[in-house]
TORKETI-660024 format. One line per 2 residues: number of its first residue (from 1); for each residue x, y, z of C-alpha. Coordinates in Angstrom, 1 decimal, decimal comma, always signed. Layout:
residues N
NUM> X Y Z  ...
This chain:
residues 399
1> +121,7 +64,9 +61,6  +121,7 +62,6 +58,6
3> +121,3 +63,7 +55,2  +118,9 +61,8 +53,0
5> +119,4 +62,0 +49,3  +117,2 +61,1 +46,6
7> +117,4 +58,3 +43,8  +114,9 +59,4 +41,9
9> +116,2 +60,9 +38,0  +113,6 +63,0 +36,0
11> +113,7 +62,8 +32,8  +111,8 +65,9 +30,8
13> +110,9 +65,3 +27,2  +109,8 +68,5 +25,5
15> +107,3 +68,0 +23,2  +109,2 +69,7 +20,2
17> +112,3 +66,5 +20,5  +108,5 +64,2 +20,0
19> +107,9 +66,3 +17,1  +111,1 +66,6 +15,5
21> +111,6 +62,4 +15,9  +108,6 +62,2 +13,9
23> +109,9 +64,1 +11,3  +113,0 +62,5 +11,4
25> +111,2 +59,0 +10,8  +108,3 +60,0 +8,0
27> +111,7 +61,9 +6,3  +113,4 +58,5 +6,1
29> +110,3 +56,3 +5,1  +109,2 +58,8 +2,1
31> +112,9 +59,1 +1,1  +113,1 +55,1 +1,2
33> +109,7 +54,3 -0,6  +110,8 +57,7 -3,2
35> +113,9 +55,8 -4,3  +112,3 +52,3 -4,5
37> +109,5 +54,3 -6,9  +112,6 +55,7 -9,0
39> +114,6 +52,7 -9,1  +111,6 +50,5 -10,1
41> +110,3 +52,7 -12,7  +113,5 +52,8 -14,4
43> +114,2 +51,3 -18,2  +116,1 +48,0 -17,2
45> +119,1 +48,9 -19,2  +119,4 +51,6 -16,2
47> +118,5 +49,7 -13,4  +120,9 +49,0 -10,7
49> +121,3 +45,1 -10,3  +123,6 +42,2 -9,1
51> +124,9 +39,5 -10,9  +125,6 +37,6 -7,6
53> +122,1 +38,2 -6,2  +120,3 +36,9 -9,2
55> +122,4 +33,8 -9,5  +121,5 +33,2 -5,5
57> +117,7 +34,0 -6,1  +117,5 +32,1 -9,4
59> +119,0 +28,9 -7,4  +116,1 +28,6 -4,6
61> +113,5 +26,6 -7,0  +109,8 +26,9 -6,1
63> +110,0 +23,2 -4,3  +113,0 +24,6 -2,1
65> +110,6 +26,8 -0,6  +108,2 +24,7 -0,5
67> +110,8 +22,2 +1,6  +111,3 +25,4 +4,3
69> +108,0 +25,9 +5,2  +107,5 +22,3 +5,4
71> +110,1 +21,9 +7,5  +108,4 +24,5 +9,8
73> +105,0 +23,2 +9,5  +104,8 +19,5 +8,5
75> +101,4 +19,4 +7,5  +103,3 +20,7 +4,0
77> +104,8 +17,6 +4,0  +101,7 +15,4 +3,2
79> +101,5 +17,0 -0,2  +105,4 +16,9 -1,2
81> +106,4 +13,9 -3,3  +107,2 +11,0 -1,2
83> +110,6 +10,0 -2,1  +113,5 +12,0 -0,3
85> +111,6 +15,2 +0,4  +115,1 +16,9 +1,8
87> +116,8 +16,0 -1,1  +115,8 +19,0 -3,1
89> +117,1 +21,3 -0,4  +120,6 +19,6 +0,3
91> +121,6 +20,0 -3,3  +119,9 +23,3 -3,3
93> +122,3 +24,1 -0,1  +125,2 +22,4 -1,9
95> +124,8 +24,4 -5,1  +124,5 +28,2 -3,0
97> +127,2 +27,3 -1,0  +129,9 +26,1 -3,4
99> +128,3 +26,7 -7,1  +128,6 +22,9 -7,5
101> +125,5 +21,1 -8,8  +125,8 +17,1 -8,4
103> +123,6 +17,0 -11,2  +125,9 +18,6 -13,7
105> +129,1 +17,6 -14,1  +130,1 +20,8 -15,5
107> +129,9 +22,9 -12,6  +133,1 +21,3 -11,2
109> +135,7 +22,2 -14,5  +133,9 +25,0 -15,6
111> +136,1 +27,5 -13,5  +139,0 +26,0 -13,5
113> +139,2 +24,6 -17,7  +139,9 +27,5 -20,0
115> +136,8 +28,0 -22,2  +134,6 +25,6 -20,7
117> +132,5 +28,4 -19,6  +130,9 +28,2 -23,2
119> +129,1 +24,8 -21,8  +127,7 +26,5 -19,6
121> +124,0 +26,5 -20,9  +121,6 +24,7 -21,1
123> +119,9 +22,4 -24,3  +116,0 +22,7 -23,9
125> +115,3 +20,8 -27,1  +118,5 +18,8 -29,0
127> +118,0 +18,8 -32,5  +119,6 +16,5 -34,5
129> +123,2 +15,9 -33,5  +122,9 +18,5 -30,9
131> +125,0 +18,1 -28,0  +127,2 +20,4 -25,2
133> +129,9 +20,3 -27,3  +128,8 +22,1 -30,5
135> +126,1 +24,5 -29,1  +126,0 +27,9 -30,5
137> +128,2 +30,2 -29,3  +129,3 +33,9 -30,4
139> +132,7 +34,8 -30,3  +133,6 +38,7 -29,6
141> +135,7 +40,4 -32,5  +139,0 +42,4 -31,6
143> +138,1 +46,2 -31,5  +139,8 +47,2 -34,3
145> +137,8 +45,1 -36,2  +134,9 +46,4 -34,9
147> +136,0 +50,1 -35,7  +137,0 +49,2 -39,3
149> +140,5 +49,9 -38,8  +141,2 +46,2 -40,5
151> +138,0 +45,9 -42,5  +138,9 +43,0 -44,9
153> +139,1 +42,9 -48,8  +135,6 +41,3 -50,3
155> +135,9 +38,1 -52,7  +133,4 +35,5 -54,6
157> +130,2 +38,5 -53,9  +129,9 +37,6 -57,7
159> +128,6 +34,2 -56,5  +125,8 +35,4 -54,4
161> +122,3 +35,5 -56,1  +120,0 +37,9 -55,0
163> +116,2 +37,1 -54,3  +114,4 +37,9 -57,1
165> +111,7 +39,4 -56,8  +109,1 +36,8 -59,0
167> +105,6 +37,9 -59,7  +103,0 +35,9 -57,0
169> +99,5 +35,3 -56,5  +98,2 +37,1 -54,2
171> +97,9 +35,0 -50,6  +94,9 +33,6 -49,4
173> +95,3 +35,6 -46,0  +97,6 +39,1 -45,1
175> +97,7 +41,3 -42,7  +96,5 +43,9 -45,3
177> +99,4 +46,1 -45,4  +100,2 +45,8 -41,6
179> +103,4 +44,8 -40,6  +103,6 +42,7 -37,7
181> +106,6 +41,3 -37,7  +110,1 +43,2 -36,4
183> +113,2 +41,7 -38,0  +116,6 +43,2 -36,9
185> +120,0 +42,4 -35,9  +121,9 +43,1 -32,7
187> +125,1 +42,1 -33,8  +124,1 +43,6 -37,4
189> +128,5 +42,9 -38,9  +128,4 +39,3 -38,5
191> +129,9 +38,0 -41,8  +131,1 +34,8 -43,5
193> +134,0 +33,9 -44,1  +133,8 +32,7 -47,5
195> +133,1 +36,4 -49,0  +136,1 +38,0 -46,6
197> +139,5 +37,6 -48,6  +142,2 +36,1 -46,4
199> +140,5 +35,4 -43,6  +140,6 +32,4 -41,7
201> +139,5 +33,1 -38,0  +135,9 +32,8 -37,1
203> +136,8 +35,7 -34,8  +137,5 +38,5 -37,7
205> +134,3 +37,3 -39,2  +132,9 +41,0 -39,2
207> +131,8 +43,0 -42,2  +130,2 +46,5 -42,7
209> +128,8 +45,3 -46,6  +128,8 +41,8 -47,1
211> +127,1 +40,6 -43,6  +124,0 +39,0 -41,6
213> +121,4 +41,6 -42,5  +121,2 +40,1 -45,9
215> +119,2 +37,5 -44,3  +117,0 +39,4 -42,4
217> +116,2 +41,2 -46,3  +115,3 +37,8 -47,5
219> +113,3 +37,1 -44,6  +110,8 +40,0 -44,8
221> +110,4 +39,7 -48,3  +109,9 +35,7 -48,1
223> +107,2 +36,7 -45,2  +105,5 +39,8 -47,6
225> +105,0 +36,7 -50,2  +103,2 +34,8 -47,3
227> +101,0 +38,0 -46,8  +102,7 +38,1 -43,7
229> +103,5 +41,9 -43,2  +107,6 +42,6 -42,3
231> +109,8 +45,2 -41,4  +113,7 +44,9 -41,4
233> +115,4 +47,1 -39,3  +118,8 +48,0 -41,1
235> +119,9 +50,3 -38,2  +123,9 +49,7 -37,7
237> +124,4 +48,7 -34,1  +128,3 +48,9 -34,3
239> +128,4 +51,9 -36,3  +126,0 +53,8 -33,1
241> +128,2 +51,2 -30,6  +131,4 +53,3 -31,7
243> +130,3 +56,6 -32,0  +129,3 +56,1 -28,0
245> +132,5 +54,5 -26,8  +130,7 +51,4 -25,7
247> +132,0 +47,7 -26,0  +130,6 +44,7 -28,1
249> +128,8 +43,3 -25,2  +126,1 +46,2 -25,1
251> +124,9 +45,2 -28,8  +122,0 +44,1 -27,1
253> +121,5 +47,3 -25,1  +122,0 +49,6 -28,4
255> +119,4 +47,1 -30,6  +116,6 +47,4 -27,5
257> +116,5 +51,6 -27,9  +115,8 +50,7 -31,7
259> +113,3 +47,8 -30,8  +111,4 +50,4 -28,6
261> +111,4 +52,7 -30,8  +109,9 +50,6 -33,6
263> +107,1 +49,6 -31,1  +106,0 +53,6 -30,8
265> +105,9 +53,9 -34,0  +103,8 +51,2 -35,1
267> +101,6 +49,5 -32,6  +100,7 +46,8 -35,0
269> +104,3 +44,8 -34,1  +103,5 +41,3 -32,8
271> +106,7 +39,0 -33,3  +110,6 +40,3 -32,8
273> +113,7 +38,2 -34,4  +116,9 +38,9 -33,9
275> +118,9 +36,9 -36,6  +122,3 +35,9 -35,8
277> +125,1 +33,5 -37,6  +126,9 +30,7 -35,1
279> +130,8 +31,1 -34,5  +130,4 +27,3 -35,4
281> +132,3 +25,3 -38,2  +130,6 +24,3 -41,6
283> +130,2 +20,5 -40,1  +128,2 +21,6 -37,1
285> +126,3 +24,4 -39,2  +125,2 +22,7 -42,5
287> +122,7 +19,9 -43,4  +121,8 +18,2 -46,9
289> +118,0 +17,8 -47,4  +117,0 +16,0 -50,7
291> +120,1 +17,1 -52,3  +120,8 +20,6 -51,4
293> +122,7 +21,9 -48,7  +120,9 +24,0 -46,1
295> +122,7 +26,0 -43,2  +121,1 +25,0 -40,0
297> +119,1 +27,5 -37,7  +119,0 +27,6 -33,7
299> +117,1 +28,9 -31,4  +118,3 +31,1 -28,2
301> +116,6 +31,7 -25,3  +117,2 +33,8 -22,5
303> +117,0 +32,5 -19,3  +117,3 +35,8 -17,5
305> +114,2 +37,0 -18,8  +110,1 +37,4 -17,1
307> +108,7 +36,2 -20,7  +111,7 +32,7 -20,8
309> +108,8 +30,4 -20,5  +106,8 +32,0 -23,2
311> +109,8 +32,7 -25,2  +110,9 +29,1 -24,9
313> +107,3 +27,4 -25,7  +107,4 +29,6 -28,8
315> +110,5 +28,7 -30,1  +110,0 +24,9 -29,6
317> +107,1 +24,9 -31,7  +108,8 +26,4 -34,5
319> +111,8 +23,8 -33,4  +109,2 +21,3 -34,0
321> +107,3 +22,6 -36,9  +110,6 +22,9 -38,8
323> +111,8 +19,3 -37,9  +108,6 +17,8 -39,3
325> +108,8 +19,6 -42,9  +112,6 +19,8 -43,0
327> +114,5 +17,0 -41,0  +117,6 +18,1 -39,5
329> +117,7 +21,5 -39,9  +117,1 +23,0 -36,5
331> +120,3 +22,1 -34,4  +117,2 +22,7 -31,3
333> +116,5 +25,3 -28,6  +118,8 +26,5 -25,9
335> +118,4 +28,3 -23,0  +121,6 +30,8 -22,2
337> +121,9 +33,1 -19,5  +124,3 +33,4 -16,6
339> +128,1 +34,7 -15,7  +129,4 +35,9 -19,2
341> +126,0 +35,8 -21,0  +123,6 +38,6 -22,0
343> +120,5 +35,7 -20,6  +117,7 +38,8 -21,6
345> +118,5 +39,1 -25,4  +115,6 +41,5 -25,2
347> +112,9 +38,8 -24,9  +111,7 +40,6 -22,0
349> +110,1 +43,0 -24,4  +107,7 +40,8 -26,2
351> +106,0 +37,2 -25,1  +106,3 +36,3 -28,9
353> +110,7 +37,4 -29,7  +113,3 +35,2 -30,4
355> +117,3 +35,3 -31,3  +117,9 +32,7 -34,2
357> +121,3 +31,9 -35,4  +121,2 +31,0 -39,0
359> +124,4 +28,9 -40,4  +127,8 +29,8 -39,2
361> +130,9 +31,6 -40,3  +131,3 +29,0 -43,0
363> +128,3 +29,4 -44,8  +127,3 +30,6 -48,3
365> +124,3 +33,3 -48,9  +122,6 +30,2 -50,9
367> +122,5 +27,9 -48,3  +121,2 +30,1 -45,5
369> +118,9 +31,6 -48,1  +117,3 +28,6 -48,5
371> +117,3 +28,2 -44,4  +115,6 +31,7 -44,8
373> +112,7 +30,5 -47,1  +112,2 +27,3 -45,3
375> +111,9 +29,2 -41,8  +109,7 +31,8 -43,9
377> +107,5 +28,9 -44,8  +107,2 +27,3 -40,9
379> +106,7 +30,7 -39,4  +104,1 +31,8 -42,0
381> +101,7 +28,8 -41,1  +102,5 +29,4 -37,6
383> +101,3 +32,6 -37,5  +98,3 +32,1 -39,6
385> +97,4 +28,9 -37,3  +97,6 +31,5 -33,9
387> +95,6 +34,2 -35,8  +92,9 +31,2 -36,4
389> +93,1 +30,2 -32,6  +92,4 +33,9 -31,6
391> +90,2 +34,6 -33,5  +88,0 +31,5 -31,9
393> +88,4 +32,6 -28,6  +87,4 +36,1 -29,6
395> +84,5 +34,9 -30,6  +83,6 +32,6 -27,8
397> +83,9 +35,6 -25,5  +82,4 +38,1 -27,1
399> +79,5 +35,3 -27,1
């Protein structure tokens, strides 16, 4: 008698596995959309982020896209330009595959020449005798200058003439006691080399006395005479940097908490400036207008920012505005960002803030002084100009 033995397998699924799958799943979706909440929420300064990733995602331009879906649908292809529509990828590839842009020459030395990496920016607007190789650039000080372990002796502060305060008309237009304009300095010890005694190397050019935020004094009272309300921020960014530990890089990190800080307190802010000095030579810093000698200003922009378009028209019309009433004296506007550069500079906290770098390490308080009051006198009529222009359209709508 043959034995016939069955095949078939049974397979019993209790209801409470179903249940606890479930769980399992919804667990891991609310755990995965929790810490996207958190990270997304979080200051930027905290944020977790990738240098690597940004560079790849900043590379793949709008028209790159535009080439890939093309190239999947060719109907696209009717509206791209019509000379080599694959073009745009290729180098696109090129440039994500080996960080070489055929349009740039620069991308091949620039890892492999010492110090090139300083070229590695961009010039949005080339003011007069502007070119790659005398861009602004800041040099970071050793650390014991930073800590005032080798603070140098002062010299020629006899020299520098303080603004006087002269009595003025009233302006035609203020803010009426509001003050809307931020001025402060992230890198608050940058000093010249002029007042520091012995001193020779752009690099030691650091100073807890005799520094940049004497500039940033001049400015705001320059912009108070312009009815243009001020504030100067005075806060020292290396003194705060040491007491933390941290390096000179997160100047920009330690200025932001004092930027945000500013804006709770007075909700009236509208424009933020972050004056610098170049690590530049006199040559490539100074200008002669009508027979005085001026210290030439720049204007920084960070690529790395939401507001760098913004940011960038602003400072090109004050480029512009300044190389109409005083020839020469804005070296233009650049765009930095990248490996080895900040790129945010804390533009991402207002549409209308800027970094300038006012004269270099060779300078003298009277010619960036008169720099100050000449970019005083720009921005002033600048501002005034956009109040009219809102003021127009706030009236058209409320029409």
């Amino acid at each position: 008698m043959k034995r016939r033995y069955s095949t078939e397998i049974i397979t019993v699924i209790h209801g409470s596995t179903i249940i606890k799958s479930f769980l399992i799943v919804f667990s891991l979706l609310l755990f995965v959309f929790s810490l996207s909440a958190v990270m997304t929420s979080l200051k930027p300064e905290y944020r977790l982020s990738s240098k690597s990733v940004h560079t790849v995602t900043n590379q793949f331009t709008g028209k790159m896209l535009f080439i890939l879906l093309a190239n999947e649908n060719h109907y696209f292809f009717s509206v791209l330009p019509k000379e080599k529509e694959s073009s745009g990828l290729s180098k696109g590839l090129l440039k994500l595959s080996t960080n070489i842009s055929l349009d740039d020459p620069r991308s091949l030395l620039g890892r492999e020449l010492p110090g090139f990496s300083i070229f590695d920016n961009e010039i949005l607007v080339a003011g007069e005798g502007t070119d790659y190789t005398n861009m602004p650039y800041e040099s970071s000080p050793p650390s014991d200058v930073l800590n005032e372990e080798r603070e140098a002796d002062l010299q020629n502060v006899d020299r520098i003439k303080e603004p006087q305060a002269d009595a003025k008309e009233t302006p035609a237009q203020t803010t009426k006691g509001r003050k809307v304009v931020h001025i402060y300095h992230s890198h608050n010890r940058e000093s010249f080399l002029p007042y520091l005694k012995g001193v020779t190397d752009p690099n030691l050019a650091h100073h807890s006395q005799i520094n940049i935020t004497k500039l940033g004094m001049k400015l705001q009272a320059d912009l108070v005479d312009k009815g243009v309300g001020a504030f100067h921020d005075t806060t020292d960014i290396m003194a705060n940097l040491n007491k933390k530990g941290l390096t000179y890089p997160k100047s920009y990190q330690e200025s932001r908490l004092a930027i945000q800080a500013a804006k709770v307190e007075n909700k009236d802010l509208e424009y933020f400036i972050d004056i610098h000095r170049d690590s530049r030579r006199k040559k490539d810093t100074t200008i002669t207008l009508k027979g005085k000698s001026y210290a030439k200003i720049a204007f920084v922009v960070g690529r790395n920012n939401p507001n760098y378009e913004k940011n960038a028209a602003l400072a090109t019309k004050l480029h512009n505005a300044l190389q109409k009433k005083y020839p020469g004296i804005s070296r233009g506007v650049m765009k930095q960002g990248g490996a080895g550069h900040n790129g945010v500079y804390n533009q991402d906290i207002s549409s209308n803030a800027m970094l300038i770098e006012i004269g270099g390490v060779d300078n003298t308080f009277e010619e960036m002084y008169l720099t100050v009051d000449a970019f005083a006198d720009v921005f002033s009529e600048y501002y005034w100009e956009a109040k009219a222009v809102d003021n127009v359209k706030g009236n058209s709508e409320a029409q």
